[in-house]
KEGU-170017 format. One line per 8 residues: number of its first residue (from 1); their letters; for each residue y, z, x of C-alpha. Coordinates in Angstrom, 1 decimal. Example, Ala and Ser with C-alpha at 12.3 -4.5 7.8 and 13.67 -1.06 7.14 Angstrom:
BEGIN
1 = as = -4.5:7.8:12.3 ~ -1.1:7.1:13.7
# end
This chain:
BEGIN
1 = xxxxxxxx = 0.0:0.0:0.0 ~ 3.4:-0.5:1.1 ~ 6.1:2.1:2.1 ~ 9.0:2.3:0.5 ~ 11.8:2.2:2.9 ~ 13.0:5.2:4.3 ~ 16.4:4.5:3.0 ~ 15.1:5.0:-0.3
9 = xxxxxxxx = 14.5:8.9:0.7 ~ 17.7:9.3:2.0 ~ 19.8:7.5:-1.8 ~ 17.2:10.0:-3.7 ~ 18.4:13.1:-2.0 ~ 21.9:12.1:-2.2 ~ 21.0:11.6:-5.6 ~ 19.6:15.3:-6.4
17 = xxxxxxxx = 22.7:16.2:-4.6 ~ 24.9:14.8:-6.6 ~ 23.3:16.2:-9.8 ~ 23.7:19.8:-8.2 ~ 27.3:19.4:-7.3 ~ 28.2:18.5:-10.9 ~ 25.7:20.9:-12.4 ~ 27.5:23.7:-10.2
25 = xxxxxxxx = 30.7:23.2:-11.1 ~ 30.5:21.7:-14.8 ~ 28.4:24.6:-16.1 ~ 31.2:27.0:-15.9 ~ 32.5:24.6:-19.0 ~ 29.4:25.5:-21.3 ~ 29.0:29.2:-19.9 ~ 32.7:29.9:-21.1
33 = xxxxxxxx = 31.8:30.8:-24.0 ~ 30.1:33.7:-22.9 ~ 32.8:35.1:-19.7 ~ 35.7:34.4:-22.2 ~ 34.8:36.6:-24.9 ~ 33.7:39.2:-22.3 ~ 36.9:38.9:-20.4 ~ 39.2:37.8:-22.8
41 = xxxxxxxx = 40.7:34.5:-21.7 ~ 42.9:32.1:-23.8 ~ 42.5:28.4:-23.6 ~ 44.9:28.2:-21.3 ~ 43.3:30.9:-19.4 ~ 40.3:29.1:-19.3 ~ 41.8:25.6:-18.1 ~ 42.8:27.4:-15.7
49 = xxxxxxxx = 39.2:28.5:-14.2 ~ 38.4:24.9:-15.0 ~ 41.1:23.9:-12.8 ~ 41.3:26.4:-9.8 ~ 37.8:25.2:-7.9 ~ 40.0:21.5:-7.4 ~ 42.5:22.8:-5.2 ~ 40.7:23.7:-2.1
57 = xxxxxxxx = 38.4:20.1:-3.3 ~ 41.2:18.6:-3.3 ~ 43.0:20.1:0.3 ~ 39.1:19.2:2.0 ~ 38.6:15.5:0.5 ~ 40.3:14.0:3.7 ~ 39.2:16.8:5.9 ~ 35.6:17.4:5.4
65 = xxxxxxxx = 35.8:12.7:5.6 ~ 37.1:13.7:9.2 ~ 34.3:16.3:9.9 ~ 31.7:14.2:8.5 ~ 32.6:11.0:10.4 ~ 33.0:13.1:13.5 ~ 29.8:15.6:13.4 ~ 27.7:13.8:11.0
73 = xxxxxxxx = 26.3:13.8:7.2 ~ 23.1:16.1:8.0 ~ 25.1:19.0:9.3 ~ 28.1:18.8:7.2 ~ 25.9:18.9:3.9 ~ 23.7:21.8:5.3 ~ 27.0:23.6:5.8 ~ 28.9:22.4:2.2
81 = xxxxxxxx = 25.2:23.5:0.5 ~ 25.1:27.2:1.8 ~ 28.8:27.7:0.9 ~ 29.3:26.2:-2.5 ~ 25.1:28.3:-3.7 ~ 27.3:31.2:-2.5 ~ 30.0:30.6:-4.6 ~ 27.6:29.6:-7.5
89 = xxxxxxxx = 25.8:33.5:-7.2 ~ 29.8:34.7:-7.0 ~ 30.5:33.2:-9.7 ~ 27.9:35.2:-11.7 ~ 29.0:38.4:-10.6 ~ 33.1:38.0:-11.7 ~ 34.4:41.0:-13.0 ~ 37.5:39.6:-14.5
97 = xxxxxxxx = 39.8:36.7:-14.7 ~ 40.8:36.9:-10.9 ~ 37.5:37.1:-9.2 ~ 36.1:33.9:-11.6 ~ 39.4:31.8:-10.1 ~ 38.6:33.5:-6.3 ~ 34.9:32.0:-6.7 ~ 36.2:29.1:-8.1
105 = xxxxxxxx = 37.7:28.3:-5.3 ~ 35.0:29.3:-3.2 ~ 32.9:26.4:-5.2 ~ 36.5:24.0:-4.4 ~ 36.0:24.9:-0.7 ~ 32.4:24.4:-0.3 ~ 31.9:20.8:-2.2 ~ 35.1:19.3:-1.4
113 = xxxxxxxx = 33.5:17.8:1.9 ~ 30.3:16.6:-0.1 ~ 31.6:13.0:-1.7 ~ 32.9:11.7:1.5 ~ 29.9:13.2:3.7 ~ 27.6:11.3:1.1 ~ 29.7:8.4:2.0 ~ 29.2:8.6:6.0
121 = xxxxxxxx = 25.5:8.6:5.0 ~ 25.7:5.8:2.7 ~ 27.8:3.4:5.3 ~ 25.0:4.1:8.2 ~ 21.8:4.0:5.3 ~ 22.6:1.5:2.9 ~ 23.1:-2.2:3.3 ~ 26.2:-3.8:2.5
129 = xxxxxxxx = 24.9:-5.6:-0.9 ~ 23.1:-2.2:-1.8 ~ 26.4:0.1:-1.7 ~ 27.7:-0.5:-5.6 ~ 24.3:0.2:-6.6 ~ 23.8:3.4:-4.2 ~ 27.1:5.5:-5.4 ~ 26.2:4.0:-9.2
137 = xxxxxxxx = 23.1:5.7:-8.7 ~ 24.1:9.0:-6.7 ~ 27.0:9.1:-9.3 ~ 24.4:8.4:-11.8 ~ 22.8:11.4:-11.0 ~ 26.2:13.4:-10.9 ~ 26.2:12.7:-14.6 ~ 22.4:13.5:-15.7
145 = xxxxxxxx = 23.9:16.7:-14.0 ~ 26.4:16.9:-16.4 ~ 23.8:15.6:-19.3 ~ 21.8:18.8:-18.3 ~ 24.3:21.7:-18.0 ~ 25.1:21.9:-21.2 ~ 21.1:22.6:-22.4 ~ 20.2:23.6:-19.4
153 = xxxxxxxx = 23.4:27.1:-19.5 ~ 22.8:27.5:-23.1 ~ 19.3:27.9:-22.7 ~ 19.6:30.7:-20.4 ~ 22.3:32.4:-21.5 ~ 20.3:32.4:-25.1 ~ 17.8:34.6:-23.0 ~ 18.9:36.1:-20.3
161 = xxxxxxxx = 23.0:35.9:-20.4 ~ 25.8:34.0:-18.8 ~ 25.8:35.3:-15.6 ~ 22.0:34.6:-15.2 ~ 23.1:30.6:-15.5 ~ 25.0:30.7:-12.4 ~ 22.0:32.8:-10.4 ~ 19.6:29.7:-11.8
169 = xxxxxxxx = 21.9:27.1:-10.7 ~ 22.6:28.8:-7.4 ~ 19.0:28.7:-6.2 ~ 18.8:25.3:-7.1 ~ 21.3:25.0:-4.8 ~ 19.6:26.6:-1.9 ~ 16.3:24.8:-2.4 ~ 18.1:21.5:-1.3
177 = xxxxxxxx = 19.8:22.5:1.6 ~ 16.5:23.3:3.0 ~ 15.1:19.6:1.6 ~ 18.0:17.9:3.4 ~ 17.4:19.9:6.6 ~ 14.1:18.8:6.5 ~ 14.0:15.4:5.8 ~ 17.1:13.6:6.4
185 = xxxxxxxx = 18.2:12.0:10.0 ~ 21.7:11.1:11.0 ~ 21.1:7.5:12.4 ~ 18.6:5.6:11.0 ~ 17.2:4.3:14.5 ~ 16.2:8.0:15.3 ~ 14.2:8.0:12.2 ~ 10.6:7.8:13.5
193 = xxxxxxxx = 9.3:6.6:9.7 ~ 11.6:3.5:9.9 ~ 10.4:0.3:10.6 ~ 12.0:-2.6:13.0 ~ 12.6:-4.8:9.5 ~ 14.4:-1.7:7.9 ~ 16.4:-1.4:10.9 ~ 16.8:-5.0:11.0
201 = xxxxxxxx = 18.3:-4.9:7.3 ~ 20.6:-1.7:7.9 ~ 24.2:-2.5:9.3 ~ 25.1:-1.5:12.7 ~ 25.9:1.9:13.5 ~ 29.8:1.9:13.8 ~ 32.0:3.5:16.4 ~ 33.3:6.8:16.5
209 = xxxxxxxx = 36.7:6.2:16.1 ~ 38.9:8.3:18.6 ~ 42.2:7.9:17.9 ~ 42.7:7.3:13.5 ~ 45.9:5.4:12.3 ~ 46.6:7.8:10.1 ~ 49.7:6.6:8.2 ~ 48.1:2.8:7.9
217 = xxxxxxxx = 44.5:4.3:6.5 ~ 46.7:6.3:3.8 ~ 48.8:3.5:3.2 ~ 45.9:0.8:2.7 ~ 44.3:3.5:0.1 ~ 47.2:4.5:-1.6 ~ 46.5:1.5:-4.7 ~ 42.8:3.1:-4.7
225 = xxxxxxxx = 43.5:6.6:-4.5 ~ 46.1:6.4:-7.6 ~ 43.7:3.8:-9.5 ~ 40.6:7.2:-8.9 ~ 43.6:9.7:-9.9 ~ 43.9:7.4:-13.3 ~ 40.0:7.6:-13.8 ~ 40.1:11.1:-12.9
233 = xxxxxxxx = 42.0:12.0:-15.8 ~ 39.6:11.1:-18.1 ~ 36.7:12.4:-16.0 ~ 37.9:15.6:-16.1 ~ 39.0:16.0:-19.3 ~ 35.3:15.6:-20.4 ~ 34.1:17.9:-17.8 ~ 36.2:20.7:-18.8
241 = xxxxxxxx = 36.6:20.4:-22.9 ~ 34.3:18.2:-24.4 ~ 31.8:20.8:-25.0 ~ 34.4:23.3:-26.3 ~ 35.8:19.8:-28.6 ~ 32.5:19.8:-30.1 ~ 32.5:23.8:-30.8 ~ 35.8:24.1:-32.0
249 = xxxxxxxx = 37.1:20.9:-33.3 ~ 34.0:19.5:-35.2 ~ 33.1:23.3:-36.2 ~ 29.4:23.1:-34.8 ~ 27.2:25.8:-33.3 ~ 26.4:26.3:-29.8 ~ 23.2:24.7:-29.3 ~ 24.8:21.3:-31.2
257 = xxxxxxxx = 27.8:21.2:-29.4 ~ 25.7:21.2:-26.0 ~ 23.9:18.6:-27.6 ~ 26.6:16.2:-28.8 ~ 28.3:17.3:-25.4 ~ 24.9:15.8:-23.3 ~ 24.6:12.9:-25.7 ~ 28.3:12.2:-23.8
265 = xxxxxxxx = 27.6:12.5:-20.6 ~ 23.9:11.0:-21.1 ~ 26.2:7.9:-21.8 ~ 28.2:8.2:-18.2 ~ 24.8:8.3:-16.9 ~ 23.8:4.7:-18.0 ~ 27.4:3.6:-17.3 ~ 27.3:4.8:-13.8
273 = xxxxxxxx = 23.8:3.0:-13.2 ~ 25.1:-0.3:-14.7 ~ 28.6:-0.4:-12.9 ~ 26.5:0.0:-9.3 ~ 24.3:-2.8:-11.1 ~ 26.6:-5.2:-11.9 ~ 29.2:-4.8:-9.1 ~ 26.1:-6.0:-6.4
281 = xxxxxxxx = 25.0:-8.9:-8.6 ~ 28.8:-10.0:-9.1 ~ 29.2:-9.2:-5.4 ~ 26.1:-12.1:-4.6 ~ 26.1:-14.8:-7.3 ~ 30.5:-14.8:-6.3 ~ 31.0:-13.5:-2.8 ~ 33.9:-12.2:-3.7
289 = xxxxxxxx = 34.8:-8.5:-3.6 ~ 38.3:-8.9:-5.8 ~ 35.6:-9.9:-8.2 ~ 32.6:-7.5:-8.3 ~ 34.9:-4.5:-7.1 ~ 38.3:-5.1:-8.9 ~ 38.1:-7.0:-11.6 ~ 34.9:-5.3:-12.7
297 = xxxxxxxx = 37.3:-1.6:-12.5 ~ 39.9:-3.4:-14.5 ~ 38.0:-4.8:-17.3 ~ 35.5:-1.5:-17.4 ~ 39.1:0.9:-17.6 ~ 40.3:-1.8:-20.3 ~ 37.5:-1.0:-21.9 ~ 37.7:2.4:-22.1
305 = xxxxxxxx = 40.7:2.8:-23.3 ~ 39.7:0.7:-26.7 ~ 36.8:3.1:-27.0 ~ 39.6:6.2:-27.1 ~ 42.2:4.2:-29.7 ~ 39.5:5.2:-33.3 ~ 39.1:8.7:-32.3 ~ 43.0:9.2:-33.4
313 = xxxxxxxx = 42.5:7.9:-36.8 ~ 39.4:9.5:-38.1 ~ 37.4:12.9:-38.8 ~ 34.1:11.5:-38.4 ~ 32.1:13.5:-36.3 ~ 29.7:10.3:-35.8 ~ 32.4:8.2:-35.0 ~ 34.0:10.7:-32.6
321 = xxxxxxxx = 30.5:10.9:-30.9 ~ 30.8:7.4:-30.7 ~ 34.0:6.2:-29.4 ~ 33.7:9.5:-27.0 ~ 30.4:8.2:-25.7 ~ 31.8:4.8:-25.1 ~ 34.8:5.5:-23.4 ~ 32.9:7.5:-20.4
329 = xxxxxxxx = 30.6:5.1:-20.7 ~ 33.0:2.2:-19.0 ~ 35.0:4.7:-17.7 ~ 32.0:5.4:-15.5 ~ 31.5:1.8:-14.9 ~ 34.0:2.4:-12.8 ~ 32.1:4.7:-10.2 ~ 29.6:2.3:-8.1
337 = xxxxxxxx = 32.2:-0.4:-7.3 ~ 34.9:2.5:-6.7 ~ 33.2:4.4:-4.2 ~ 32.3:0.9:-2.5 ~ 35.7:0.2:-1.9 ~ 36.7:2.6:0.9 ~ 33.3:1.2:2.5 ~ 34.1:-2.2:2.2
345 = xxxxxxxx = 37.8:-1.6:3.4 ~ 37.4:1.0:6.1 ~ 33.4:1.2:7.5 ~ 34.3:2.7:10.5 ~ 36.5:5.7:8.7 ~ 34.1:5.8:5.7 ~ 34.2:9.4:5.1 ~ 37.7:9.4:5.8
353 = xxxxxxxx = 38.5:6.4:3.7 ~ 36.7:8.0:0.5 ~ 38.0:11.5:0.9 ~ 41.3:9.8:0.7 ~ 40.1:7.9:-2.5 ~ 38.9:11.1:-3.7 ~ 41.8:13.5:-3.4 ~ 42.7:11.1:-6.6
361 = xxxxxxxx = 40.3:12.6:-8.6 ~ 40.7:16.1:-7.2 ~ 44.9:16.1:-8.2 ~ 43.6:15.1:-11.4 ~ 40.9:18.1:-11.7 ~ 43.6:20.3:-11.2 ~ 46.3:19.0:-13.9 ~ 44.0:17.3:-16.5
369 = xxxxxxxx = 42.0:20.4:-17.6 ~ 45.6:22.5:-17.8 ~ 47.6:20.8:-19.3 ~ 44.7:20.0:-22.0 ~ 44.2:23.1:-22.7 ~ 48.0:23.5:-23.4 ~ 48.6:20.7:-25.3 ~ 45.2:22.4:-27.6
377 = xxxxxxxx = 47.3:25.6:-27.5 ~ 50.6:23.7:-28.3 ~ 49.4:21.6:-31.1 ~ 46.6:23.0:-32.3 ~ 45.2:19.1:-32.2 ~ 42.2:18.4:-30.0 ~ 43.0:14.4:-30.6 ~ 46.8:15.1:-28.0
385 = xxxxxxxx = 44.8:14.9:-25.0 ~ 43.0:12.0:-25.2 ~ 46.2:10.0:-25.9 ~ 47.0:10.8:-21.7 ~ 44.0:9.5:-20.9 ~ 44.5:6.1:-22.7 ~ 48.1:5.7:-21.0 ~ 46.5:6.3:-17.8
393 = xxxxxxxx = 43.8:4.0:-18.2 ~ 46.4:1.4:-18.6 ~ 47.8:2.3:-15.5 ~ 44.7:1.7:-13.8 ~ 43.9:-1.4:-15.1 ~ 47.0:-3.0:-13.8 ~ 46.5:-1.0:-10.7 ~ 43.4:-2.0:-9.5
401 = xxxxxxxx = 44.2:-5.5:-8.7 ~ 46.3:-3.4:-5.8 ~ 43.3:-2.4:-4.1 ~ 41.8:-5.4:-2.0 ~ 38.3:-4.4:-1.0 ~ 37.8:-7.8:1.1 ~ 40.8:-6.9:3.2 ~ 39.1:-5.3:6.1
409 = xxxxxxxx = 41.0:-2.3:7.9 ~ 39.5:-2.4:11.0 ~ 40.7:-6.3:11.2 ~ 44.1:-5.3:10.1 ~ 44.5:-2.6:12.9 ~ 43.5:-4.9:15.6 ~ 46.0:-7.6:14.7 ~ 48.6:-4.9:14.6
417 = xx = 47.9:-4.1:17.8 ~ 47.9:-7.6:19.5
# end
């Protein structure tokens, strides 16, 4: 029988990372029902928690890019893994408001280096026609992790409590650090399991660089980065509320809020696997990537922001399930040929390059979940939010014809310097 390439390995437990990460820090959305009634919070209280493990995310996007392109995925992930398990089991031990944000941040701290560390992985693992479908797949998994936490935090806090969620997820947690330690290699040629046609098919390890042009690198991302902080929005508005829309706005119970709430993010997961899909077969049949990176983020954010326009005008909880679970869908459409950009553009500053990208997202995890929750408080209309994210997604779809994935960096430096 066959092997399966070893890079295979190396996407799936990238993959279970992913899953974790989002598992980690989303199931604080679900188990707020139990730490706010305990601690008495107010929404805006609790956007707040939502908000506060973003800004140390957001401060180690472009740092933990530098560490990872500089030291390496494997040891960077081992290090992100024990730190963000620790903040998991802190988590579950808050006393109060104050030590939930101080954990929070903890969680910020410990998986802001994980995106763009996946990234350095990716660039050195995965073939250039491969790469949508990798981070549509990793991101994929990010999702199911979402799909799950609802369930999955209900579940045990049924049983055992809220704090018991966070223990649970925290050994999860702990169990893959060790798998990664194990198993994964830094350079593929020091793999002993892969073969000379693997190697053959991988790219070229890329240089160290020494000295980074700082200013042009952010400069050449800003159109990406503000395009991710447009997606982000939305992103993050469904991490943090959509569970507590289903609770409090369509009047359901617990356990059918978490399941309308999965039934959502269940959707982002086939989205995410389609985008990476798609982007790679655009990417071959045209050769272009303004087409299968681009265009494909313009039309899917288009997209998304039709889905949002029927959930102002009706009270239908089917219909809100509905246009809910189609705008992540194409919002996440968005994700495989996203995090192939900074790739594609940068190679040798990969982590870099998509910690950059990423601190787009982070700004966004930090504002969008606080000034929704205000705007709940303010209003007392769940439907206000959502009317941000559909602005914003116009933004980005005029936006992301800015970006120009098959303008190489690297070849933009060295003419610069000539």
């Amino acid at each position: 029988m066959k092997r399966l390439p070893v890079r295979y390995t190396v996407v799936a437990l990238l993959c279970v990372m992913y899953g974790i990460t989002y598992l980690d820090r989303v199931n604080v959305s679900t188990a707020a029902t139990g730490f706010a009634k305990d601690f008495s919070l107010n929404r805006a209280e609790i956007g707040l928690v939502f908000s506060a493990f973003a800004y140390p995310y957001l401060v180690f996007q472009v740092i933990g890019g530098l560490i990872s392109d500089r030291f390496g995925a494997r040891r960077t992930l081992i290090a992100c893994g024990i730190v963000w398990g620790g903040a998991t089991i802190l988590t579950g031990l808050a006393t109060g408001l104050i030590s939930l944000l101080l954990a929070r941040l903890l969680l910020g701290f410990g998986e802001g280096a994980t995106f763009p560390a996946a990234t350095t992985a990716m660039c050195r693992w995965v073939p250039k026609a491969e790469r949508g479908r990798a981070q549509g797949l990793t991101h994929a998994a990010a999702r199911v992790g979402n799909a799950a936490a609802p369930g999955l935090i209900i579940l045990i806090m049924a049983n055992y409590g809220w704090r018991a969620s966070f223990y649970c997820c925290a050994a999860i947690s702990f169990m893959w650090v060790a798998l990664w330690a194990l198993k994964f290699t830094e350079y593929p040629k020091d793999d002993p399991r892969v073969s000379p046609e693997e190697l053959a098919a991988l790219p070229p390890p890329e240089e160290r660089p020494s000295n980074i042009p700082w200013r042009r690198l952010f400069k050449r991302m800003a159109p990406v980065t503000m395009v991710y902080f447009c997606y982000g929005w939305t992103l993050w508005l469904f991490l943090s509320w959509i569970p507590q829309y289903f609770l409090h706005e369509r009047s359901l119970d617990l356990q059918r809020s978490a399941l309308f709430a999965s039934a959502v993010f269940f959707a982002g997961v086939l989205g995410d696997t389609l985008g990476g899909v798609v982007s790679d077969r655009w990417l071959r049949r045209s050769g272009s990537l303004k087409r299968a990176r681009s265009l494909l983020v313009s039309i899917c954010m288009f997209m998304a922001m039709l889905s949002l326009i029927p959930l102002m005008f009706t009270h239908s909880l089917g219909i809100s399930l509905s246009c809910l679970s189609a705008a992540f869908f194409f919002a996440e459409m968005t994700i495989g040929p996203m995090w192939a950009i900074p790739m594609d553009i940068a190679p040798s500053y990969s982590g870099i390059a998509s910690g950059i990208m990423n601190t787009g997202s982070a700004s966004a995890a930090i504002i969008s979940p606080v000034v929704s929750g205000y705007l709940i408080d303010r209003f007392d209309d769940w439907q206000v939010p959502f009317i941000g994210s559909m602005l914003l997604m116009a933004v980005g779809v005029v936006l992301a014809f800015r970006m120009q994935p098959d303008r190489k960096f690297e070849m933009e430096v060295r003419g610069a310097a000539l």
